[in-house]
N, C-alpha and C positions, 0 to 999 in steps of 0.2 A: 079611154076607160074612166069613164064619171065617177064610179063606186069602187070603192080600194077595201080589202080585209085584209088588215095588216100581218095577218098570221099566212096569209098565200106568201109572201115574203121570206126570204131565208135570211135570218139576220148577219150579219158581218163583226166580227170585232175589231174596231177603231184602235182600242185599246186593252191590254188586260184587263176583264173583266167588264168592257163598254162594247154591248152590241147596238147596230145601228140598223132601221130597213126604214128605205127613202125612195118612196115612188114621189115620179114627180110631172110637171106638166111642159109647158111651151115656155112659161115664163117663173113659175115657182116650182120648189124643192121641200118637199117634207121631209123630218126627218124625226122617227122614233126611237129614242133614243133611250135604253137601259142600261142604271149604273149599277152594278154591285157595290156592297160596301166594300172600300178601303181599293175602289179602282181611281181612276184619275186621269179629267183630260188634259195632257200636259198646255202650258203655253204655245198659243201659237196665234196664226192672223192670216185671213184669207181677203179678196177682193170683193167677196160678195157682202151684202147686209144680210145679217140675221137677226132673225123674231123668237123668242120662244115661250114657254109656258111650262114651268112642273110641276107634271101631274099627281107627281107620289112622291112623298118624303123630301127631304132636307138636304141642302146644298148647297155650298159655299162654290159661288160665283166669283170673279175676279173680270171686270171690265175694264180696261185700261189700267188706271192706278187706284179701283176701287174694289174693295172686296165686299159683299155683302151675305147674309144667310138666307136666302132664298127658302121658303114654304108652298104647301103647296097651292098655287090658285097666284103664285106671283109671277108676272109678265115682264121679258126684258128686251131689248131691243139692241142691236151691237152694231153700229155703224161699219160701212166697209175699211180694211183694212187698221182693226183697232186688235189687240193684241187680248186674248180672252183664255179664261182658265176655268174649269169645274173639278171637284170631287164633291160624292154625298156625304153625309152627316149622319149616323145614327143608324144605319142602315143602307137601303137600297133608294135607288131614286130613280122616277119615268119621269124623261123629257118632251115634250114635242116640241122640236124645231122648224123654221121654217127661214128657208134662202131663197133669194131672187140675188142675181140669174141664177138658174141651176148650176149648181156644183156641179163642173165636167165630171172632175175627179172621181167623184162620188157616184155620178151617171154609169160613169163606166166600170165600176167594181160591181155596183148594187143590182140593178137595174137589169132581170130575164123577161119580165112583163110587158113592160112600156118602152118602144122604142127611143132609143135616143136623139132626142133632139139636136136639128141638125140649124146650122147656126151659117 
């Protein structure tokens, strides 16, 4: 499936107030990601690398021992197994993420369109 409308997707909430819809391919995982204000993604750390970019509004990031305010149009990169944190700022905030390998975890919650990849 080449072309994705991200609204055919039923989103998930990851978190109070953080819904997620993550189609994804053989080797990469997208994931679009909406925060309401005063939600929050707690600490945590997985094996895969992640990319991402926000697209709307204001966000205090936390990569390792670094905390930065993220706006929107800034790009970050989160090596595997590094320990990461978000809540928005001011409002609400759109993320798009991106993991390689695919998040099983996530394949198998998310995912009624695109089969999952079989490994």
């Amino acid at each position: 499936m080449p072309f994705i409308r991200i609204d055919d997707y039923e989103p998930i909430e990851l978190a109070p107030g953080a819904r997620a819809r993550t189609p994804y391919g053989e080797h990469v995982m997208l994931s679009y990601l909406e925060l309401d204000e005063g939600s929050v993604i707690p600490a945590h750390e997985h094996p895969h690398e992640q990319a991402g970019m926000l697209i709307e509004g204001e966000l205090d990031l936390t990569i390792g021992d670094e905390t930065r305010r993220c706006q929107a149009g800034d790009l970050f990169i989160i090596p595997p197994n590094t320990r990461h944190a978000a809540q928005p700022v001011n409002g609400r905030a759109v993320v798009l993420d991106v993991f390689s390998p695919v998040r099983e975890d996530y394949a198998e919650k998310f995912n009624r369109y695109i089969p999952p990849v079989r490994r």
